[in-house]
N, C-alpha and C positions, 0 to 999 in steps of 0.2 A: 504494500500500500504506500503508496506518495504522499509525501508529506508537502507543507507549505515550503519549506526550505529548500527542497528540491524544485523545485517550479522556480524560485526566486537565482537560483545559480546557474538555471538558463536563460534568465531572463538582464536585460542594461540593468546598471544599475542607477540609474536616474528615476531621481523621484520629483515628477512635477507638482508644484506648489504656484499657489497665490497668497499673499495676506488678509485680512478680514475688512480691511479698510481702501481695497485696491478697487476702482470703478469694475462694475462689471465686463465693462466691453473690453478693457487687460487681461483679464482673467481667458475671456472668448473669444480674444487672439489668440492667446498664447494656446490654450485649444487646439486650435487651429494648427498652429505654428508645430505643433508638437505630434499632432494626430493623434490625441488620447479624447475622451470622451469627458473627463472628469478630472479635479484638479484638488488634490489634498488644499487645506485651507489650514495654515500656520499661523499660528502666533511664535514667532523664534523658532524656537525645537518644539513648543509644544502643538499637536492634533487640537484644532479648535473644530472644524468641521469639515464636509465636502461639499463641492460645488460641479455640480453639470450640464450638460447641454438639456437634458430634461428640466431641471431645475430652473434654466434659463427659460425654454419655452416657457413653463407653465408662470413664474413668476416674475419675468420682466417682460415678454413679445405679449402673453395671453393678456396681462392687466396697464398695458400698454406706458409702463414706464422707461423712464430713459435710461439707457445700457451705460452711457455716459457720466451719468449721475447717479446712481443710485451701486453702495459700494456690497460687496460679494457676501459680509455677515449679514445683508436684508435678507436675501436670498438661498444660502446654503442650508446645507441639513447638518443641524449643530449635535446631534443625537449620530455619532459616527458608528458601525457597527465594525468591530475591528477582530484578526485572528494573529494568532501567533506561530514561532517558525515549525511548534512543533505539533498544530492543526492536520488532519488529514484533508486530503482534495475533495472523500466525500464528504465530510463535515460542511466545507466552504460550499459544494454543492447544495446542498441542503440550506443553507442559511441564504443565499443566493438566490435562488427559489422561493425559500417559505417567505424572504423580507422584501422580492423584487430588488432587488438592489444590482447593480452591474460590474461595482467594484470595490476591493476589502483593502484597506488597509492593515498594513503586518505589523504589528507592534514587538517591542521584544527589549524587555528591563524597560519598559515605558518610553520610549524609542522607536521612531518610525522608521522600518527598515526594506521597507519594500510596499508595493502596493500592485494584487492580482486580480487582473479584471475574467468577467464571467469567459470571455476569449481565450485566457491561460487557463483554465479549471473546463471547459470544455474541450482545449488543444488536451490536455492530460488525460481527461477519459480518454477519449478517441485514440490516445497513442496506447493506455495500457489495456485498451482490448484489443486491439490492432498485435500488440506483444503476448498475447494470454491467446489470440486467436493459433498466432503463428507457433505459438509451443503447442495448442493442443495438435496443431498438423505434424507437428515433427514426433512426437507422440503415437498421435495415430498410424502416421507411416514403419514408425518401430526401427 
């Protein structure tokens, strides 16, 4: 079984952030700029919340405020749902699932060390049944 630690050592280790006070349309560049989906929200070192392009829909484009003005702690989910290095893949599948959520922040001694989106916890299944497929053929072939 694959652990969260495993996933995060093939995975860069750049971790995108914004701060709580930065406009939003910063935040939805850098997005962009990055091709992630969602952006840890820091206060210094510490997890204050997350911010995403959902997030942005439904509470800056939907209630038609200005992206410009209006800074990233209006908007983010300050209730962050977090795993650590030594979480299993199905666990984060299941929380992923049962919260809607698309992407986990990895904590570790209270330390943001990595962040896996539902893209890396779905690459994982698919690789270890893809792995489990190919041994039961070499098995069955004898």
């Amino acid at each position: 079984m694959r652990l969260v630690k495993h996933l995060l050592e093939g995975k860069a280790a750049a971790i995108h952030s914004t701060g709580p006070d930065q406009p939003v349309l910063d935040a939805i560049r850098m997005m962009a700029d990055k091709y992630v989906g969602a952006l840890l929200v820091m206060d210094g070192d510490q997890l204050v919340g997350i911010v995403s392009e959902r997030d942005y829909a439904r509470k800056v484009i939907l209630k038609g405020r200005s992206s410009a003005d209006t800074p990233v702690r209006e908007i983010m989910t300050a209730a962050v749902l977090t795993v650590g290095p030594g979480d299993s893949v199905n666990h984060c599948m299941k929380l992923v699932t049962e919260k809607r959520v698309r992407h986990l922040p990895v904590m570790d001694g209270g330390k943001v060390v990595g962040v896996l989106s539902i893209g890396d916890l779905v690459k994982a299944v698919i690789d270890d049944q893809a792995e489990q497929l190919e041994h039961l053929q070499r098995y069955i072939a004898g």
